[in-house]
N, C-alpha and C positions, 0 to 999 in steps of 0.2 A: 589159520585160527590164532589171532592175537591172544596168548599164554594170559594177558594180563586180564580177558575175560574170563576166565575158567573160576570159577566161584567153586571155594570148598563147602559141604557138608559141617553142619556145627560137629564140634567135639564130642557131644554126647551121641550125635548122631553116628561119627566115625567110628564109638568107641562098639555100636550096634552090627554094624559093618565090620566091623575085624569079629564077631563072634558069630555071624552069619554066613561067614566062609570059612570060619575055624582058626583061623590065625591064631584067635588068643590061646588055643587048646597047643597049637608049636610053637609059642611062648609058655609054657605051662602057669597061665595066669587064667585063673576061672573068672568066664562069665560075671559075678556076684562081684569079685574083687578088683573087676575090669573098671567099672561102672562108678564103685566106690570110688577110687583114686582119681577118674576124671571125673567125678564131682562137683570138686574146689573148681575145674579149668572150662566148666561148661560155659563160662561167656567171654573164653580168650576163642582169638580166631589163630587158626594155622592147623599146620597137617599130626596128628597125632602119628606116633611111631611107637614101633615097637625096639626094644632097644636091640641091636644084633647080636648081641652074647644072649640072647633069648631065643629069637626068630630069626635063625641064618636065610639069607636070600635064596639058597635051593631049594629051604622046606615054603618059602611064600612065594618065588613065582609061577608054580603051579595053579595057586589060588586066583592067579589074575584073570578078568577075560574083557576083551574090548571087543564090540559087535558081535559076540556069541563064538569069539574064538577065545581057546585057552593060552594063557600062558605057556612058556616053558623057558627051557638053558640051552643054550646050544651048546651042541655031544662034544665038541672039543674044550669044554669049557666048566671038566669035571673036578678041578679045585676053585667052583667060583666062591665058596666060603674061606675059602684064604687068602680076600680080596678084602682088607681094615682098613679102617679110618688113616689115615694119611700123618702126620705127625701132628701137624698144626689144626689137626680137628677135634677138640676138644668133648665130647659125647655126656650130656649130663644123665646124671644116675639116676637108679629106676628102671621100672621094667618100662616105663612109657616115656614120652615127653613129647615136647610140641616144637616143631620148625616154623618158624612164620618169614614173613617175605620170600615166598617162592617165585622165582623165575625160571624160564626152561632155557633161557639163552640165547635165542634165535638170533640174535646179534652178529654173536660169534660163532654161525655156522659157514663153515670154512676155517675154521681155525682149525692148527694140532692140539692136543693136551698139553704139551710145552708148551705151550705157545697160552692157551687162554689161563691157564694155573696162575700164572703171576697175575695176570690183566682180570681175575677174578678176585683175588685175593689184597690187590692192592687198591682194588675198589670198596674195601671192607665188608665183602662178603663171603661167604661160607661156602664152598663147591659142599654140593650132596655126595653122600654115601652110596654105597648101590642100596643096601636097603630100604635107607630114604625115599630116592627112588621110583624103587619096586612100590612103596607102599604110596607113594603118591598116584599111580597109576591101579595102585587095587584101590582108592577112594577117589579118584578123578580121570576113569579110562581115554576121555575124552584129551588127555594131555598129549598121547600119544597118536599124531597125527604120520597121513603117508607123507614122508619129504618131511617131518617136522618133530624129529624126533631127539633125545639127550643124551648125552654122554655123564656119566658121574663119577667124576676122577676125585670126588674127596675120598675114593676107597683105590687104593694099590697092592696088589701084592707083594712081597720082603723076600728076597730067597735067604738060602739060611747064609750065606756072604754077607749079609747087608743091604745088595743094591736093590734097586727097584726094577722085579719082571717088568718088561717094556711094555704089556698089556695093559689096557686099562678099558674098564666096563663100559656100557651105555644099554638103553632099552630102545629098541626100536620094532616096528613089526617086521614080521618077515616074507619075503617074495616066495615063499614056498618054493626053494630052490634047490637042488644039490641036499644034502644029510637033513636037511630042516624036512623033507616033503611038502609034495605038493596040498594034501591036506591042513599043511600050518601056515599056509599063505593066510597070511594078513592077521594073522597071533601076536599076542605081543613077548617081546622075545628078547631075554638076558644075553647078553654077548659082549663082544670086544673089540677095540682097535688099535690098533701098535698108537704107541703115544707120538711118536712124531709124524704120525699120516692126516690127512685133512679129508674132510669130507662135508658137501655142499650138504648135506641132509641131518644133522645132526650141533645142534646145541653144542651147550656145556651149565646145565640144571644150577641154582645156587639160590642160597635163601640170607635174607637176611640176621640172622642170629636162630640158633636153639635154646630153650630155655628148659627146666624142669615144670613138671608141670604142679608139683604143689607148691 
């Protein structure tokens, strides 16, 4: 499924969508005040987000579901909120904002996270957050294809040293294998891959700029 078909949802319509699966209520932004603020951005195009110091990615990928399966985190992957923006990703303020130019990557699948970070970045684009992400697959489930799925290394986690845990996030579904069950075959599903491994099934997600959205 060429990514570059995948048409989003207007803004107004996203902002419908994060309050009909609750998202706004684990951003603690009400319904009324959702609505207001994307207002002003109802004829910009891109993905509306909820800011991650709001909506941590454990309390939203529950929320997700693609072909009538739910989200989840996979069990070894109990500090996926201590997975932040990357240095060089700058997050504009607000409880919301909008990503536009999204791409899933499929270019660079085979590549490592070492390996496509620069070759993303030196393209002057933006690698995604896991939140980002998450929430592109809670307003476009269809992003997440079998074999064609993203990795989103603009989120790392820091150990309290400084360096960078060697993990690093993506969304893909799952083969209902092993600790996932066989009931969550084909869920879409939060997890990880050592940054220097490659994998033929997996992207690297990146947008062209974030903006605010008033």
């Amino acid at each position: 499924m060429p990514v570059a078909l995948t048409t989003l949802p207007s803004v107004a319509d996203q902002a419908e969508r994060l309050v009909a699966v609750g998202a706004h209520e684990v951003a603690g932004v009400s319904a009324a005040d959702l609505r207001e603020v994307v207002a002003a951005a109802r004829d910009r195009c891109g993905l509306l987000v909820l800011h991650p110091d709001r909506a941590p990615a454990s309390a939203l990928a529950p929320l997700l579901e693609v072909r009538g399966r739910r989200g989840f985190v996979v069990g070894d992957m109990t500090d996926v909120d201590a997975f932040a923006p990357i240095a060089d990703v700058d997050l504009p303020p607000g409880p919301v904002y909008l990503v536009e130019g999204l791409d899933r990557g499929d270019a660079m699948a085979n590549w490592s996270p070492d390996e496509a970070l620069p070759a993303v970045t030196g393209a002057g684009r933006a690698p995604l957050t896991l939140g980002e992400g998450v929430q592109w697959v809670l307003q476009a489930p269809e992003v997440l294809d079998r074999n064609h799925c993203f990795m989103t290394i603009g989120s790392r986690r820091r150990r309290p040293n400084g360096t960078l845990d060697a993990r690093t996030p993506a969304l893909w579904l799952s083969n209902g294998t092993g600790r996932d069950g066989r009931e969550r075959r084909d869920a879409p599903k939060v997890g990880w891959c050592w940054a220097g491994n490659r994998h033929t099934w997996l992207g690297f997600a990146s947008a062209q700029r974030r903006v605010p959205v008033a």
